[in-house]
C-alpha positions, 0 to 999 in steps of 0.5 A, a space after each residue: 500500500 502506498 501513497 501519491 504526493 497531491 490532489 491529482 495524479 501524476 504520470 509516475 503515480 500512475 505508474 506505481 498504481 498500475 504496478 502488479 505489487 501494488 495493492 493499495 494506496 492510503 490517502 492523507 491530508 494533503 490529498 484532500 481539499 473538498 469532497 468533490 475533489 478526492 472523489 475525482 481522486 479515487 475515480 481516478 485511482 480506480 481506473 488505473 487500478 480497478 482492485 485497489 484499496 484505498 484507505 485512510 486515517 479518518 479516527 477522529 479527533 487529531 487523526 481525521 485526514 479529511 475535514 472541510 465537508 466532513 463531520 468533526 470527528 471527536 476523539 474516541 476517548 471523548 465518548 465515554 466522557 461526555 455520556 459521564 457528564 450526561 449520565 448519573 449512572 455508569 450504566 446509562 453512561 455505558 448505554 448512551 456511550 455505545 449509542 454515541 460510538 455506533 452513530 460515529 462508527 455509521 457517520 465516519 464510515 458513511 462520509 468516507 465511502 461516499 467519496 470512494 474511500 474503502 476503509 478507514 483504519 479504525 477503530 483504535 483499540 489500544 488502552 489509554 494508559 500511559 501512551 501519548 501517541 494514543 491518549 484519547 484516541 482510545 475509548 478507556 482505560 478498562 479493557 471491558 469498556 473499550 471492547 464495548 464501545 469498539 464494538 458499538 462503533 463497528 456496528 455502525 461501521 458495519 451497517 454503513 458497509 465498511 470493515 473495521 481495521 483493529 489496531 495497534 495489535 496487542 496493544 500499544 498504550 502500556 509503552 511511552 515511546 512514540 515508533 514513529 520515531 522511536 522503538 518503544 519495548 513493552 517489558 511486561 510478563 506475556 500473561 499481563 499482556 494477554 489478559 489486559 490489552 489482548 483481551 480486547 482483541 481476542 473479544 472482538 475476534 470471537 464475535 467475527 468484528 474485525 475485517 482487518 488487524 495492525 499490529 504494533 510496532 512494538 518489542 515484547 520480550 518476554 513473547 518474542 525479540 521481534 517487533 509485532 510486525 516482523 513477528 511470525 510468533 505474534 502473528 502466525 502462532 498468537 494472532 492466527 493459531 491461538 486467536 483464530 483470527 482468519 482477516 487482513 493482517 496489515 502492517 503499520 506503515 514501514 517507514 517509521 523509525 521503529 519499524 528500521 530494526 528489519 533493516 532497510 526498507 527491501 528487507 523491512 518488507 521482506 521481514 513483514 510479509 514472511 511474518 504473516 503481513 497480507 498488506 505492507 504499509 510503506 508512506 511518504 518515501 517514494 524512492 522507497 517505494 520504487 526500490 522495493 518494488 524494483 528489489 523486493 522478493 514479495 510472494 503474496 499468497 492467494 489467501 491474502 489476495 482474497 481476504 484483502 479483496 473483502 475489505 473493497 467496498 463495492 456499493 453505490 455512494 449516495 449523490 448528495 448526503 443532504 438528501 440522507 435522512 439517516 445521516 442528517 438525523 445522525 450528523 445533528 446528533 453527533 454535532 450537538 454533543 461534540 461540535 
């Protein structure tokens, strides 16, 4: 999966597009200028490549790639915390928690498919514990309550017609480092880590939530040497055998600073894939690109090619979402309690 520099594309991003190995394109900011023009955008994508999937970032809150002509998104943490201030009771405040987190999962992925976006990288399911990177772009700091609302927030992400990436898989909120540009190293035993941030994810795989998983780019020692991401034992032995996890196994974008322990990006990618990886993630470094493409040993299986080509969305956008009834009544919903 890959990236492109502007609001349109240029002869050499067609190239890249049209290359066998490439899969996908992620989109961010400065792809983005109004509805109108990343719709033209992602036609254009579609026609250089018509199975490609594209993706964003669209979390809410810091991390919302598009905004003008979209909903503000709030943080994830900010759900269960503005049902609180509502609420005299944890259970209300739970039950208006999980309706908020639905309506967000349904609007969030309604307004980025409406555009001929396929997926938004989310929800984030990492605990807010001591993690700036996450913070408040988790739901909680209770495991149980974030696979609640997660949950919620699928639902209606699901019922829009997107599949949901969980990440950062275990679990990134128990480290303090940031891998973009450091290595962060969770030092907990294995049974911490998988009855604590894991037990969110092991939930939601059970009730067949997930489309997709990324995993961390983090080193737990006391389960494996490796980063997630290049870990066979994480993502073969725990995330594929013990968990039974049959989606999407992205990896996270291979040109952060954590992710440089594989060593450079040809053997970052090899490493990634060989671990269990079904789509590599690797932004913002187009020589990078290229010299994986024109290097790089990729064998992608025909079980990756399958699953991946689940997470495509293949329905009809709505013309005009001011003529949506449900998403007028939700965007008004969702704006009073946020915006």
């Amino acid at each position: 999966m890959v990236d492109v520099e502007g609001l349109e594309l240029t002869v050499q991003d067609r190239e890249i597009l049209a290359h066998p190995m490439v899969g996908g394109l992620i989109l961010f900011s400065r792809n983005y200028q109004d509805t109108e023009q990343v719709r033209e955008l992602t036609r254009q994508i579609k026609a250089v490549n018509p199975n490609i999937l594209i993706g964003v970032d669209q979390e809410g809150g810091r991390v919302q790639r598009f905004r003008q002509g979209f909903t503000k998104l709030p943080a994830m943490g900010k759900v269960i915390a503005r049902a609180r201030l509502l609420c005299n009771t944890e259970s209300k405040a739970h039950e208006l928690a999980s309706e908020l987190a639905q309506d967000l999962g349904w609007l969030m992925a309604t307004e980025v498919l409406n555009v001929g976006v396929d997926i938004s990288f989310a929800p984030v399911l990492d605990i807010d514990d001591i993690s700036d990177v996450i913070g408040d772009r988790g739901f909680d700091i209770e495991p149980q309550v974030v696979t609640s609302l997660a949950g919620a927030f699928i639902r209606g992400m699901n019922q829009a017609g997107m599949q949901a990436t969980g990440k950062h898989f275990p679990g990134h909120g128990s480290v303090k480092e940031d891998s973009h540009v450091a290595m962060p190293v969770d030092r907990r035993s294995e049974s911490s880590i998988f009855n604590h941030d894991m037990s969110v994810f092991r939930t939601l795989i059970e009730s067949n939530s997930l489309g997709a998983i990324m995993p961390a780019h983090v080193i737990y020692p006391d389960v494996d040497h490796r980063p997630v991401g290049f870990s066979p034992v994480w993502l073969k032995d725990v995330l594929r055998k013990q968990l039974g996890f049959n989606g999407v196994i992205f990896s996270d974008d291979l040109s952060m600073k954590a992710a440089s322990v594989a060593g450079g990006y040809v053997e970052r990618c090899e490493a990634a894939l060989d671990a269990g990886c079904d789509m590599l993630l690797l932004c913002n470094d187009r020589q990078g690109v290229e010299q994986v493409l024109d290097q790089a040993n990729l064998n992608v299986e025909r079980d990756s090619a399958v699953r991946l080509q689940s997470m495509i969305n293949h329905g009809q956008p709505f013309s005009d979402l001011n003529t949506v009834k449900q998403w007028l009544k939700i965007r008004k919903r969702i704006n009073s309690h946020f915006n």
